[in-house]
C-alpha positions as CSV (number, residue, x, y, z in Angstrom):
1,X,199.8,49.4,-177.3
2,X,197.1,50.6,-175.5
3,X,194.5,49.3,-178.3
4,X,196.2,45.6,-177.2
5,X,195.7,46.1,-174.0
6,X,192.1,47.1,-173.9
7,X,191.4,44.0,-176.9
8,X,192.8,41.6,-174.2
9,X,190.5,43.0,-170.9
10,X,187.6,43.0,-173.0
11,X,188.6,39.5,-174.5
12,X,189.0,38.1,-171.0
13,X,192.7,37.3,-171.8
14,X,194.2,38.9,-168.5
15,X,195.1,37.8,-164.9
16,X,195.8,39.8,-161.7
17,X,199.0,39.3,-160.1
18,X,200.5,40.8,-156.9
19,X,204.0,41.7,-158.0
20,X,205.3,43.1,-154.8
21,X,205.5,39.0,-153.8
22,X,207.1,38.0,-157.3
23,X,207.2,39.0,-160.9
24,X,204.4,37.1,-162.8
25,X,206.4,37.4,-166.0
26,X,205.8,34.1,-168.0
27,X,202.7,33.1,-166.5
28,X,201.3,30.9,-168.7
29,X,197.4,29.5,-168.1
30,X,195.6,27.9,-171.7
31,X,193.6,24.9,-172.9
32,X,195.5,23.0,-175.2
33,X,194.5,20.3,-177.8
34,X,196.7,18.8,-180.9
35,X,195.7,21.6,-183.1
36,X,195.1,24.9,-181.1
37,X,196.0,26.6,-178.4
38,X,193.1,28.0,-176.4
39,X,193.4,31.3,-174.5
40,X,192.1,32.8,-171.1
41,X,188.2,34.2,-172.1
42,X,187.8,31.9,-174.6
43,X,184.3,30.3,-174.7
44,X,184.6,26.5,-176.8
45,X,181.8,23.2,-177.0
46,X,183.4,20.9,-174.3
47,X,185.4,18.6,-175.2
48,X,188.8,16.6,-174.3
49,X,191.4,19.2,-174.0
50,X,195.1,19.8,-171.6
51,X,194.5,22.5,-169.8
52,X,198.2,23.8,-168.9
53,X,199.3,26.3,-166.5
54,X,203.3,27.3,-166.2
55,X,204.0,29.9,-163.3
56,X,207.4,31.2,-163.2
57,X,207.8,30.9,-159.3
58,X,207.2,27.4,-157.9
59,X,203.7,28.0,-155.9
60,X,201.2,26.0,-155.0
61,X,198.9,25.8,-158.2
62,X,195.1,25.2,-158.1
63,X,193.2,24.4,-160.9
64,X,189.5,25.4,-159.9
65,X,186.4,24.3,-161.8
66,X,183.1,25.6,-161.1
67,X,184.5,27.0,-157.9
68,X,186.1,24.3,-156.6
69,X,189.0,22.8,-156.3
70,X,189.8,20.3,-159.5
71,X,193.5,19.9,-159.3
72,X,196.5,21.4,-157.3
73,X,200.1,21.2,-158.0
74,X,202.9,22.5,-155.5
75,X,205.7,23.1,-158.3
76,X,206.1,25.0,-161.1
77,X,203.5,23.6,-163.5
78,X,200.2,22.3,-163.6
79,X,198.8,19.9,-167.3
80,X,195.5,18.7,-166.4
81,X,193.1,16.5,-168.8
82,X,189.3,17.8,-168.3
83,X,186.8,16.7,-170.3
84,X,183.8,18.3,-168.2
85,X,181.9,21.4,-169.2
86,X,182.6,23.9,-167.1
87,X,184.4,27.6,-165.6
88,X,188.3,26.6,-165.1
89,X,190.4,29.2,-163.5
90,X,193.8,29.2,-162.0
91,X,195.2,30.3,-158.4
92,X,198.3,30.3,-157.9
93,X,199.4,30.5,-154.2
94,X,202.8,31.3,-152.4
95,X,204.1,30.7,-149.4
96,X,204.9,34.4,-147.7
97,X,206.9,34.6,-144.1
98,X,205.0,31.0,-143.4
99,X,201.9,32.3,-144.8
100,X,200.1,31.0,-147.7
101,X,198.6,33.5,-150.2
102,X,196.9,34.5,-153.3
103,X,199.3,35.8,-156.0
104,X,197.7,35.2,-159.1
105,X,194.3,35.1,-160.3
106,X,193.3,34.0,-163.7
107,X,190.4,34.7,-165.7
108,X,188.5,30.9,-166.7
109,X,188.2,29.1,-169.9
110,X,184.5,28.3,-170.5
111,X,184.6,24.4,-171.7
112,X,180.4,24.7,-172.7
113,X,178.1,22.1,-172.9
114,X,176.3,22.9,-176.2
């Protein structure tokens, strides 16, 4: 609905994805613990937590904290421990005509240090 839609781009829970190179259909980028499952815009105290990322094309996956580079996977899935405070965002990347670029962009999880 359009009430959803406008909840979750206020909320922070949205990525941008250039479909003309793939669908982004099943993109998947949340912290995980044993308990919950923590969605893109989500502000929590820093603590030990999975951060997991599935991308429905195999890309090259990039797991940036703070604006830079923390992790980077070249397959379909990326399930990183963190335990650092900080902004973690996802790019994915895909190899177009020889080129790599951009195709997703996720909005960050804010791990805080309270």
């Amino acid at each position: 609905t359009r009430e959803a839609v406008w909840d979750a781009l206020k909320s922070g829970r949205a990525y941008v994805a250039f479909d003309w190179m793939a669908d982004p259909t099943g993109f998947v980028f949340e912290g995980r613990t044993r308990c919950d499952r923590i969605p893109m815009g989500t502000e929590v105290r820093a603590h030990p937590m999975r951060l997991h990322v599935e991308s429905p094309v195999e890309g090259k996956i990039r797991l940036i904290r703070d604006g830079k580079l923390e992790f980077e996977s070249a397959t379909h899935m990326l399930s990183a421990m963190v335990v650092r405070p900080g902004v973690y965002r996802v790019e994915v990347w895909l190899n177009i005509a020889g080129e790599e670029r951009p195709w997703i962009l996720s909005n960050p999880i804010y791990l805080r240090d309270r």
